[in-house]
C-alpha positions as CSV (number, residue, x, y, z in Angstrom):
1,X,15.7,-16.4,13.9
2,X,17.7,-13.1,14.7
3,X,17.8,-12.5,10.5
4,X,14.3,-13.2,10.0
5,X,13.3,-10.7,12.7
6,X,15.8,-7.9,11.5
7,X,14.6,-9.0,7.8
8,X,11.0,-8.5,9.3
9,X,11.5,-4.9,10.8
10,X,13.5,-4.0,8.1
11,X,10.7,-4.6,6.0
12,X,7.8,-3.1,8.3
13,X,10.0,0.6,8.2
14,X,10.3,0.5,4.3
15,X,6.6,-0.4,3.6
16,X,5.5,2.5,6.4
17,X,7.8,5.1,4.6
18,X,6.3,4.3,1.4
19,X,3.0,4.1,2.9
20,X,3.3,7.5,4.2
21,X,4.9,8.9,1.2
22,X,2.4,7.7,-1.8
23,X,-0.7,8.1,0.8
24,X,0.5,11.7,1.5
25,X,0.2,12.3,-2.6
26,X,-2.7,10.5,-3.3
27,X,-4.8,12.5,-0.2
28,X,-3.6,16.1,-2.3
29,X,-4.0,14.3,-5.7
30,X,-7.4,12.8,-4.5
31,X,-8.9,15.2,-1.8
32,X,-12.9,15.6,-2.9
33,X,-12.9,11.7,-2.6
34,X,-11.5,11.5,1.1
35,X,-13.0,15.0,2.3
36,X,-16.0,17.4,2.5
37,X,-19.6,16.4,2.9
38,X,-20.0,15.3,-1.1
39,X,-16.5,13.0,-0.9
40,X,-17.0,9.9,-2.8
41,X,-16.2,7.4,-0.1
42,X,-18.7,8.8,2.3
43,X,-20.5,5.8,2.6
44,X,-17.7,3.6,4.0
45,X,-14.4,5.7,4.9
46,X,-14.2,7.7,8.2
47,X,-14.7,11.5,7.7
48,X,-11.1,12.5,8.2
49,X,-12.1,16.3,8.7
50,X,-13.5,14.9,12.0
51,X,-11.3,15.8,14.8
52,X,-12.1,12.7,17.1
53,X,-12.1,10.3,13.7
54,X,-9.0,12.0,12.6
55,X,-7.4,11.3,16.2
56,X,-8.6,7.5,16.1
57,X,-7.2,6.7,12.4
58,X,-3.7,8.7,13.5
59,X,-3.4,6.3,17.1
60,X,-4.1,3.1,14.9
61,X,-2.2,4.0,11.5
62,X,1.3,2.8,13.2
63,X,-0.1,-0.6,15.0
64,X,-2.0,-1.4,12.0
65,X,0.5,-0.8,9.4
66,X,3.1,-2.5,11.6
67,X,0.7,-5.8,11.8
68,X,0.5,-5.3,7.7
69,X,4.5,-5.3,7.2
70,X,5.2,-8.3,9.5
71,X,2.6,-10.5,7.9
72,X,3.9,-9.5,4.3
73,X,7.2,-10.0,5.5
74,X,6.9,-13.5,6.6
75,X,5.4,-14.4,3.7
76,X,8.7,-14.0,1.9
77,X,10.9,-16.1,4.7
78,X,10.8,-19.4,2.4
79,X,11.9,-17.6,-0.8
80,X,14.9,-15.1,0.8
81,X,17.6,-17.2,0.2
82,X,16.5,-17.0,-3.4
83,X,15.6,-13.4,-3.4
84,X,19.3,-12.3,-2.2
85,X,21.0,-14.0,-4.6
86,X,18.9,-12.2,-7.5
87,X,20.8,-9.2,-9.0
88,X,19.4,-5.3,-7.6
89,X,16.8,-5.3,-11.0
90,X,15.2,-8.3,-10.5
91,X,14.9,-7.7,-6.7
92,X,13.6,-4.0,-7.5
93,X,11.1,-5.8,-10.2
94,X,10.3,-8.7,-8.3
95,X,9.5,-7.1,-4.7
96,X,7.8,-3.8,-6.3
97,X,5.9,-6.3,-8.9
98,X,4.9,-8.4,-5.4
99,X,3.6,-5.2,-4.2
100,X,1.7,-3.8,-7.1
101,X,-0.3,-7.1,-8.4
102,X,-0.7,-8.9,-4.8
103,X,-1.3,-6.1,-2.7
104,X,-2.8,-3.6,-4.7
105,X,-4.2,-4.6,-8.7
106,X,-4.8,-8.1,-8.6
107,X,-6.4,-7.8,-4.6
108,X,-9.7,-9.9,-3.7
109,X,-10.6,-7.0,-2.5
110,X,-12.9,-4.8,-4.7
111,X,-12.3,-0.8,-4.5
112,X,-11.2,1.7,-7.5
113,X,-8.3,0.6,-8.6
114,X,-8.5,-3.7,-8.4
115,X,-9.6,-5.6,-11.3
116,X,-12.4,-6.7,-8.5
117,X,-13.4,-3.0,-8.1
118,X,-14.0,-3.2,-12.1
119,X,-16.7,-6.4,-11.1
120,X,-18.2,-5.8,-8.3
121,X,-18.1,-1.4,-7.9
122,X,-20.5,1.1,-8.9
123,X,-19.3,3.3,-12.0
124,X,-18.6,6.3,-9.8
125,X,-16.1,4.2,-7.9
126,X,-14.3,2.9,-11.1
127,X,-14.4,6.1,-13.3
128,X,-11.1,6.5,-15.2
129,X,-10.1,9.5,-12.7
130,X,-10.7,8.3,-9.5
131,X,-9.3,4.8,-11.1
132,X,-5.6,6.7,-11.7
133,X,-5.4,8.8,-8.9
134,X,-6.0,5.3,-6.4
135,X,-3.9,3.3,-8.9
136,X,-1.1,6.6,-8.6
137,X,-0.7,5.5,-5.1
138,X,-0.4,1.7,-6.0
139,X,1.9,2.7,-8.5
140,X,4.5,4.7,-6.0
141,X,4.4,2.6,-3.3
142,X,5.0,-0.3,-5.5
143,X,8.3,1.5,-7.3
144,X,9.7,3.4,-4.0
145,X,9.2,-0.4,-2.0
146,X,10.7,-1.9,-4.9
147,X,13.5,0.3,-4.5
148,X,14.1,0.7,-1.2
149,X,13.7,-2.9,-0.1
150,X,15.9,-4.0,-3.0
151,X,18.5,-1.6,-1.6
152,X,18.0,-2.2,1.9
153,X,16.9,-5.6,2.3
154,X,19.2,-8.0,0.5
């Protein structure tokens, strides 16, 4: 029990490092989407430029990331005898490969960079630019968790 829950924290503070890190490049990379009165997400993101939005997204990122990484954590409590006898490669491929197609490409959920988003999204959501700068963010959370939990976790 003690290893699952130290596997399970573990876990939590690599995907919320990660989180921070690729969100922090995609909101420079991506800015007229998330901000200003024209952003492209207008309709169904909070205006971050809002003071008292701003203040409600910043009390609920930790709780709600931390509810993320436990449930994605004890997904994996069947498989981690498996997982730590895999050498550091497959570890990095398979954990930032778990990352990339379930939690990000591959997601039921349709926004600009899932293959849903491609189905169900207006064009402006899916354009080739907006696609790469979301799919950018996928893309370095998925190799910095790969890393770091390979490294870390097993």
């Amino acid at each position: 029990m003690v290893y699952y829950l130290k596997f399970s924290l573990l876990f939590f503070a690599i995907h919320f490092i990660c989180y921070i890190i690729a969100g922090v490049i995609d909101m420079q990379l991506g800015k007229k989407m998330y901000e200003g009165k024209n952003r492209l997400y207008k309709s169904f993101f909070r205006n971050m430029q809002d003071k008292k939005e701003s203040q409600r997204i910043a009390k609920l990122l930790l709780p709600s990331q931390f509810i993320r990484g436990i449930l994605m954590s004890a997904v994996l409590y069947p498989v981690l005898p498996f997982l730590g006898e895999l050498s550091f490669g497959m570890q990095f491929l398979f954990m930032g490969g778990l990352m990339f197609v379930y939690a990000d490409f591959s997601s039921a959920i349709p926004f600009s960079n899932t293959i849903e988003g491609f189905v169900y999204l207006k064009k402006e959501f899916v354009e080739k630019r907006v696609f790469w700068t979301i799919q950018l963010e996928a893309i370095i959370y998925s190799i910095l968790f790969g890393w770091l939990s390979s490294w870390l976790l097993f």
